[in-house]
Every structure is written in structure tokens, then in C-alpha cells.
N, C-alpha and C positions, 0 to 999 in steps of 0.2 A: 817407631811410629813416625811417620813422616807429619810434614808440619800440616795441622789441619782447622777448619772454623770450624767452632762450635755453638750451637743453640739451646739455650735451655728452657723451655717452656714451665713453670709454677716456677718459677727461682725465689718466688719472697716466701715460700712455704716453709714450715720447717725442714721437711726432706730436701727438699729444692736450695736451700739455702745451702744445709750440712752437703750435699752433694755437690753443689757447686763450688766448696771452699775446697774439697779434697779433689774435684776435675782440676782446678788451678793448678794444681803443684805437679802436673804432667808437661810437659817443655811441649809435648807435639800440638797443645792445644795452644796456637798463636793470638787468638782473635775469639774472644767467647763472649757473648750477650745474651740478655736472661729479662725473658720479657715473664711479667706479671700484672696484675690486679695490683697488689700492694708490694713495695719494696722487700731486698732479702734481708732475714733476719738475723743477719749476722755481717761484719765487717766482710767485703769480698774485695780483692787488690786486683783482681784482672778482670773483672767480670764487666761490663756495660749492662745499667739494668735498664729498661724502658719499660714503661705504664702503657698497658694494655689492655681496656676494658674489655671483659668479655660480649659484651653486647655491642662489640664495634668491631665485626669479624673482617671486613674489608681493610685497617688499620692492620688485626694482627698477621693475615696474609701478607700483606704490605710490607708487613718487619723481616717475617720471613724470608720473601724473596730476595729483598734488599742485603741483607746478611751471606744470601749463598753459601748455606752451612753446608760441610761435607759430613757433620753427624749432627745430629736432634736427638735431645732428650727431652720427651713430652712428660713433665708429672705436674701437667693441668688437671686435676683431678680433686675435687671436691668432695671429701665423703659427705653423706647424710648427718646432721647435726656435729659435724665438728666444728664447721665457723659457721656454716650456714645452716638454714633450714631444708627439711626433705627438698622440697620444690625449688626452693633456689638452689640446692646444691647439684640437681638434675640440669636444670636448665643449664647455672654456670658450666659445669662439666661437658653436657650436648654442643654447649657453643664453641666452645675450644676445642672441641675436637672435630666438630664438622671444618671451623676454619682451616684447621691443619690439614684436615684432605683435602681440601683444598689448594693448598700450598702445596703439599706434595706433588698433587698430581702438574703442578705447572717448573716442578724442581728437576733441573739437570745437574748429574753428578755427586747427589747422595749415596755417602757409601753405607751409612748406617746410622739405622732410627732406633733409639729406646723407647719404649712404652711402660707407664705403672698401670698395672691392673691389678686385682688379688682375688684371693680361693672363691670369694664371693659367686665368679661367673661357673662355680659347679653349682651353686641351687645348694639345699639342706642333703648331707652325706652324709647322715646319722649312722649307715650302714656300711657305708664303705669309705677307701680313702684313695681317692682319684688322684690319678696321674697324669701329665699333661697330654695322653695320648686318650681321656675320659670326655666324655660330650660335654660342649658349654651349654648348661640347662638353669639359667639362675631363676631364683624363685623370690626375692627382695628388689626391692627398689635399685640399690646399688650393684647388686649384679648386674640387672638387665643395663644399668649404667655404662657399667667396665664392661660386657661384653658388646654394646655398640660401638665404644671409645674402640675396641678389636677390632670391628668390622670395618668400620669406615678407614680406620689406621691400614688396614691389612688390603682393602680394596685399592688405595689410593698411593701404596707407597713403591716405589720406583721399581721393577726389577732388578737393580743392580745395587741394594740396598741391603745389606744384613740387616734382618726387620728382630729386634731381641724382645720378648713383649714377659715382662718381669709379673707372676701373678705370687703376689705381697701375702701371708695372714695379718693380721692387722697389726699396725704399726705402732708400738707404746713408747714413749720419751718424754723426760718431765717435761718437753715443752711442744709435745706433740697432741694436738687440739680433737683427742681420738673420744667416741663415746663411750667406747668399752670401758678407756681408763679410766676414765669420769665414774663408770659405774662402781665397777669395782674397790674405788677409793671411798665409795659411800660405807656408813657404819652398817646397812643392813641390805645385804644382796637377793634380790627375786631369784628364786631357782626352783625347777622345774623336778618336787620329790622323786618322779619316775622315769629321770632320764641319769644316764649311766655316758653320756656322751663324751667323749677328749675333744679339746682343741687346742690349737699352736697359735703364736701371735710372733711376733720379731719386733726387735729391738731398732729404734730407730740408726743406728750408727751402723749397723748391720744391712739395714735396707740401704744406706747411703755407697755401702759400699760394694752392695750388689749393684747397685746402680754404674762405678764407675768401671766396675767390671766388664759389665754389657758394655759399657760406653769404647770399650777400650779395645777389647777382645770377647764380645759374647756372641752365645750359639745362634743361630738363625731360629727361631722358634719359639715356642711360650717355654716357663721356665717359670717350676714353684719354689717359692723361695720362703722358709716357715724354720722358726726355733726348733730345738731337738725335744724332745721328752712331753710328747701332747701331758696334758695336766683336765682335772676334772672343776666343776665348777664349784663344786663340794670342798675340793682340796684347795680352789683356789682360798673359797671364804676359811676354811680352817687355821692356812697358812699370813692369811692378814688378820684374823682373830676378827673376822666379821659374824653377824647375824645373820644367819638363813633365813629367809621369809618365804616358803614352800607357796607356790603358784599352782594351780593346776590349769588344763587346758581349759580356754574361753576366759580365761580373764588374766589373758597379758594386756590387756587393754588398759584397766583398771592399775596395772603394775605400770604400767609404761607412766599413767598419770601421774602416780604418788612421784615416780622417779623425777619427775621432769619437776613436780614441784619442789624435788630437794636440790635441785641442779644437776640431776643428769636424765638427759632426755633418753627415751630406747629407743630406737628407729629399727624397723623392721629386721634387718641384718643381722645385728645384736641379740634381736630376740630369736632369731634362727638358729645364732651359736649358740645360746644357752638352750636353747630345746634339743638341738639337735648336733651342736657339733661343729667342729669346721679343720678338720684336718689332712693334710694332702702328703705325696712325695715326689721327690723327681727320678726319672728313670732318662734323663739327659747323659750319656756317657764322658760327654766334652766340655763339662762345665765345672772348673775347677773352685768354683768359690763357694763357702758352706757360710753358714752363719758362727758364729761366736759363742755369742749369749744362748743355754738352751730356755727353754719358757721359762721353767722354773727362776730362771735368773731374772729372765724380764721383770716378773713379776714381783722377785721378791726389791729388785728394784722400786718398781713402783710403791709399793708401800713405804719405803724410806725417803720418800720424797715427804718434803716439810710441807706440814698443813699452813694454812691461812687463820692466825691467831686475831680475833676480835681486841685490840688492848683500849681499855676503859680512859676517857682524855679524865686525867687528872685537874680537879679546879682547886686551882688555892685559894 
């Protein structure tokens, strides 16, 4: 790979962060800057980060062009309650991504752009399991999200651009700011008695490194990217020794409450997977990178993650 700048849009994220520490140790990548909201969250030795509000789109264009990357990786992307709330996390994400087309369309000599998006922009596939060659029909807040971050991405980005557009199932790592995990870590899990549905999730270090994959060598095209072995919602609680709390329809509403007052909010999405499912495959011939972790690992990961112990202040 010959020597090239690099840009990394969400670099303070946790993926952003992990991803940016493993693009480093590529020699072709000379000059890398990593504009975010908040700083990355981990030590990075070659990276340049700059603060970039999202509500100051004329600045993050600004970064952009000034940088003259010959690859972008965009994982400005905010899911619904993971640091923010629905509406903030809609907007933040609209903004960063309208700026970027933005950018793009005034970029000469972009060879190639990574996009995060995930299974989300198929809508609920309770019945089937979509391939990237399946309609974007999302039915959740964060769908219609990631599939505009598509559009505008896809309208705006150069011709001469391998445009690699990465669609994620959700992303778990003890330091990764996910709703699902939140949920799931709860003592008593919402589940839907008359649903029989699978889904896949990926492991954060797995997403990091589909990420530098595309960055490096990925296919021109969407491209799903999901743990092996979809798992049930049933087997999840079984396997963390959780309580079932059977939901029926018309009162996830009522569940989403209790959840949020235990500290895990349910945002739409979430309630989509547990109703209905969320798992995909790729039919990509030329992409040689799999995940790792199958769910079952994810997951059983996540449960060995150490809780948060109240300790009583001793008065002498």
C-alpha cells in the first residue's frame, strides 16, 4: 500500500478509538487525524485528534478538506441511547453525516471511504435473513438513521472512490456504550413469550477490525458483518441465569419504562430484536474477513464483565 492520509471521523468512540489504534500500525497510513465530539478513548501515537462539534458543520468540512485524505473512515454514528438520547442521537448522527457529503462532494482524489451502518436498515426480518443484495426498509428510528447516513454517503462520494459501507449487528464490549448490553446485564429480561426469533450481535474488536479491513482492502459495496451462531432471546437469559418477564404485544411501552428506571433504556431497535429478530448474511464473494467471536461468545463474554459493587464507607 503506498503511503497515504488518513481521516477518521467518531475517533473518540469506543470503536473509533479501538480502530484507530490497529489503522496506526499500517506504515502506508503517514498522516492520520481523527476528528470527534469527545477525545479517543484510548492512548493513540500517531493519530492527530481535533474537536469537532457536531452542530458546527462548516468547521467539520473545514477539517476535512484541509486534511485531503485519500481514505475516510466515517463511524460518526450515534446509536439511540447509548451516550445519548433518541433525538439527540438522530440529530448528532444527521449532522455528521450531511457535513460529510458535504466534504465529499468538494474532495479530489479520494480513493476510499468506510461507512458504519448495521442490520438495522433491513427494518424487523422476523421471517427472513437478508443479504446485502435485500431492500433497505428500516422500520426503528436508528434504521431510518443508518440508512440516510447511506444515502447521502452514497450520493456524495466521489466516483473514483471504493465506497465499503460496513452493516454492523450490534456491537457489545465491556466498554462499548450499547443498549442491548445494558439490557441484557439486567437481573430480569423483557421477552416476547410467542416469539421464536434468532439474532447475531459482534464483538467489538471484531467490528474494529472489519473496519481496518475495508480501510485497507474492502469490497465496493455494503457488506454484513454479524457473529456466527444467531442465539434466542430465551437462550440468551437461560445462559446469563436471567429472569424472564414475558411481554406481550401493546405493552413494550410499559417494559421500556420499568427498563429505563433500572438503567437500561429500550429504544425502538431493541425492541425490534427482541420481537422479531435481527439476523443477516453476506453473499460478498471478495471479502475475506469473518468475525472471530461467534455470538454465543459475545455474549457469554458479556456476562463475565464485573458488576458495579455498592461498598458501605465504614465509620470508625
Amino acid at each position: 500500500m503506498s503511503e497515504q492520509r488518513l481521516l477518521i471521523t467518531g475517533v473518540g468512540s469506543e470503536l473509533g478509538s479501538l480502530a484507530a489504534s490497529l489503522l496506526e500500525r499500517h506504515p502506508g497510513f503517514t498522516d492520520i487525524v481523527g476528528l470527534d465530539v469527545h477525545p479517543p478513548r484510548r492512548r493513540l501515537r500517531r493519530t492527530t485528534y481535533i474537536r469537532v462539534e457536531h452542530n458546527d458543520p462548516a468547521n467539520f468540512v473545514r477539517q476535512i478538506l484541509a486534511h485531503r485524505p485519500d481514505v475516510i473512515v466515517h463511524l460518526g454514528v450515534w446509536e439511540p441511547h447509548g451516550r445519548l438520547a433518541t433525538d439527540q442521537a438522530r440529530i448528532a448522527t444527521g449532522n455528521y453525516a450531511h457535513a460529510l457529503g458535504e466534504a465529499l462532494s468538494q474532495l479530489d482524489g479520494l480513493s476510499r471511504l468506510v461507512i458504519r451502518s448495521g442490520l438495522e436498515v433491513y427494518g424487523a426480518n422476523g421471517r427472513q435473513t437478508p443479504d446485502e443484495s435485500s431492500p433497505v426498509a428500516p422500520t426503528s428510528t436508528y434504521g431510518h438513521m443508518l440508512a440516510e447516513l447511506e444515502a447521502v454517503t452514497s450520493v456524495a462520494a466521489p466516483a473514483t472512490a471504493t465506497m465499503t459501507t460496513l452493516r454492523f449487528a450490534s456491537v457489545i464490549g465491556a466498554h462499548v456504550p450499547s443498549p442491548l448490553g445494558r439490557l441484557l446485564r439486567l437481573p430480569v429480561i423483557p421477552v416476547d413469550p410467542l416469539s421464536r426469533a434468532e439474532f447475531q450481535v459482534l464483538a467489538d474488536d471484531d467490528a474494529a477490525r472489519a473496519v481496518v479491513h475495508a480501510a485497507t482492502c474492502g469490497h465496493h459495496g455494503a457488506v454484513n458483518i454479524a457473529a456466527g451462531e444467531p442465539t434466542t432471546i430465551g437462550a440468551v437469559a437461560r445462559q446469563g441465569r436471567r429472569v424472564i418477564a414475558p411481554v406481550v404485544p401493546y405493552t413494550w411501552r410499559v417494559a421500556a419504562q420499568l427498563t429505563t428506571l433500572a438503567g437500561a433504556p429500550l429504544p425502538d431497535h431493541v425492541v425490534e430484536l427482541l420481537r422479531h429478530g435481527r439476523t443477516a448474511h453476506t453473499i460478498v464473494g471478495d471479502v475475506e474477513y469473518r468475525p472471530e467471536h461467534s455470538t454465543s461468545e459475545v455474549i457469554a463474554n458479556l456476562f463475565s464483565w464485573p458488576s458495579v459493587v455498592r461498598v458501605e464507607k465504614q465509620v470508625a
